[in-house]
N, C-alpha and C positions, 0 to 999 in steps of 0.2 A: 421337419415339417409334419411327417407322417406320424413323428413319436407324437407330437405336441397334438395333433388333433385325437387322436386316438387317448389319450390324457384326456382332454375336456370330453369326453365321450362318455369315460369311464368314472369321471367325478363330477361332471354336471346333475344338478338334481333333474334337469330336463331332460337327461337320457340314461343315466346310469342305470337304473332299472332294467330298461327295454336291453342294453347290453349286456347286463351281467346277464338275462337269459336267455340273450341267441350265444355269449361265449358257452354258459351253460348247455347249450345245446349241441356245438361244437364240438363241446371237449368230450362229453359221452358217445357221441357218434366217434370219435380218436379214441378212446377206450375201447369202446366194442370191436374194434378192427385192430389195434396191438393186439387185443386178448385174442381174436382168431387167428391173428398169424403165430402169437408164440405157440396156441396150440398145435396147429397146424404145421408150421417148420420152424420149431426152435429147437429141436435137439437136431438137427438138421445142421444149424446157423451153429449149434452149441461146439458142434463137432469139426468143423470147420475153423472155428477160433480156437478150438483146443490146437489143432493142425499149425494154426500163422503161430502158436505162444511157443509149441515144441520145437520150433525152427531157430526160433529165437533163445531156447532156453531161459524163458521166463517163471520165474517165481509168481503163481497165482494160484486162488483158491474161490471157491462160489462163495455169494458173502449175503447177508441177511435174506429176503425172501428167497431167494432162490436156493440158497442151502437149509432153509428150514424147509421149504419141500420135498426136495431130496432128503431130508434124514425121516420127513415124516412118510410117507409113500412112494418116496424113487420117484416123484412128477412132478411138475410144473404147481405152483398151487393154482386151482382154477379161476381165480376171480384177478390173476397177477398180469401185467401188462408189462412186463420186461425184464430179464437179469439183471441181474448185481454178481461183481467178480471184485473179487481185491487183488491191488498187483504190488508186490512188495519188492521195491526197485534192487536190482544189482548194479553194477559200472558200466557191464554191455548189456542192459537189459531192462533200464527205466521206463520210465511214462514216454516220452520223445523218440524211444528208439520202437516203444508198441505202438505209438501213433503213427511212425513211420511206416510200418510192417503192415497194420492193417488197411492204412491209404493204399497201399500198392498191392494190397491183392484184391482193393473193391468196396473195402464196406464204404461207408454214406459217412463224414464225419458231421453229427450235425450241432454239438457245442463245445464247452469247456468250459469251467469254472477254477482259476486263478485265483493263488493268494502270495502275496508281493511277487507276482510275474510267473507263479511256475503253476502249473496245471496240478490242479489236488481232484480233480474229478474231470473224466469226460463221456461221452455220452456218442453211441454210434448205434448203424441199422443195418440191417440187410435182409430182402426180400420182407420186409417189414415186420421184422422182429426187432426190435429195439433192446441196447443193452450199456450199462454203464459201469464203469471202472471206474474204483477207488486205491487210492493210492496209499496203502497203509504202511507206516512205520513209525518214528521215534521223532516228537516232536516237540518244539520247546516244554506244550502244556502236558503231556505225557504221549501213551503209545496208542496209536488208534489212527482215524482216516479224519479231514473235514467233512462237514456236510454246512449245505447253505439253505440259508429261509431268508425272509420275512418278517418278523413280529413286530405288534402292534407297536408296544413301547422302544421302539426305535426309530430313529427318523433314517434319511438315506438322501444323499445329494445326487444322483441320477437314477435312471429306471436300471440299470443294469447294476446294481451293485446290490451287495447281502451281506449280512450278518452270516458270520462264520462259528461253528461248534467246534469243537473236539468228542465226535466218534469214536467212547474208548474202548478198547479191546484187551483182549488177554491175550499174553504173551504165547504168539503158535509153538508148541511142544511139538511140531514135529506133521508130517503129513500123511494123511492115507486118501484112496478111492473110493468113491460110492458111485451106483449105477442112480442117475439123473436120466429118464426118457431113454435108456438103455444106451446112453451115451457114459463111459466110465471116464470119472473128471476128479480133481484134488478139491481137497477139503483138509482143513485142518484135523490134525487129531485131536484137536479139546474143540471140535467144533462145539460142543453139547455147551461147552463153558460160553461161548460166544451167544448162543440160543439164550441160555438163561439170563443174561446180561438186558439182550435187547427184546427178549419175549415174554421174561420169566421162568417162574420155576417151574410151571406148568406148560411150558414150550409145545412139549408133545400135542397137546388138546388143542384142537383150532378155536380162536375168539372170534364170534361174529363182530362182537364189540368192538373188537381192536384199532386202533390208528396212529398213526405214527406219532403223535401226540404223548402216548403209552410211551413211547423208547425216552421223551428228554431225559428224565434221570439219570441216564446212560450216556447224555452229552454235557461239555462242559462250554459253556459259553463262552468265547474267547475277546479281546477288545480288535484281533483284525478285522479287515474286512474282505470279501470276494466279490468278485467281478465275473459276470457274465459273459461269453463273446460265444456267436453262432456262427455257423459255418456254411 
């Protein structure tokens, strides 16, 4: 009932206006308060998750913004509102057995995004630092992670479901550390290959211009589909 009216809310010509600019207002005020907490305690939060992963013996590596501010200044980028980590699953040491590890020392689980039943992306918090795993490896449409959207020219039989990409990647040659908020954390060692992929070849120079918009090239549009579910 609460979907359906919040639906005519958002597509009525008699209101959709007046919402899309209190969501607008919403969502900037939830901006400006991620980005002071990551500044604030994310290498904090970051060092803590390195902790639950080493227990575990996990395979993970920082993964699009957040390892391109670590290779470009050792920080945070400043306008960013949450990590990105990729986990490249082992037998004891997948997406279910890190979802398990981090539930039980605390963090917040607050989604997931599913593709035919197994989690390809999740999304967690703590002291309001907000942060998300992808789960990259070897998949039918090549090696890379999902990511999920939206777009126009697609339609969608409920509010929770999306269009699925393939986020591809190069093959990790192997791993080193960089100092991230003087937290020392893995990165792949052709991370730079990965930067140029989804930044370009001018990775180094920050784009004010930029938007994620910039990376499709770098995803392949797949015919599955994923599903939302919140926690």
């Amino acid at each position: 009932m609460i979907a359906s009216v919040k639906r005519w809310l958002r597509t009525s010509w008699l209101t959709r206006d007046l919402y899309q600019r209190l969501y607008d207002v919403k969502h900037q005020r939830e901006e400006r308060l991620a980005n002071a907490a990551l500044t604030s305690d994310g290498a904090k939060v970051l060092a803590d998750f390195q902790d639950v992963m080493r227990k575990l013996d996990a395979e993970w590596y920082l993964a699009y913004g957040t390892c391109l501010g670590a290779l470009r200044n050792h920080q945070f980028i400043s306008h960013d509102l949450d990590m990105d980590f990729y986990l490249c699953p082992k037998p004891e040491a997948g997406i279910e057995e890190v979802k398990n590890a981090l539930s039980a020392a605390g963090y917040r689980h607050h989604h997931d995004y599913q593709v035919e039943g197994k989690t390809a992306e999740c999304s967690w918090e703590r002291n309001g630092v907000n942060f998300d795993i992808f789960v990259l490896e070897e998949k039918p449409e090549g090696y890379g992670c999902y990511l999920f959207n939206r777009f126009p020219d697609s339609s969608y039989s409920q509010e929770h479901e999306f269009s699925v990409s393939l986020s591809t990647a190069p093959h990790i040659t192997g791993k080193r550390e960089i100092d991230l908020a003087g937290v020392m954390v893995p990165i792949p060692a052709n991370a730079e290959d990965f930067m140029k992929l989804y930044y370009g070849e001018n990775w180094i120079v920050p784009d004010p211009s930029y938007t994620w918009e910039n990376s499709l090239p770098s995803r392949k549009r797949c015919t599955k589909r994923g599903y939302y579910i919140q926690y």
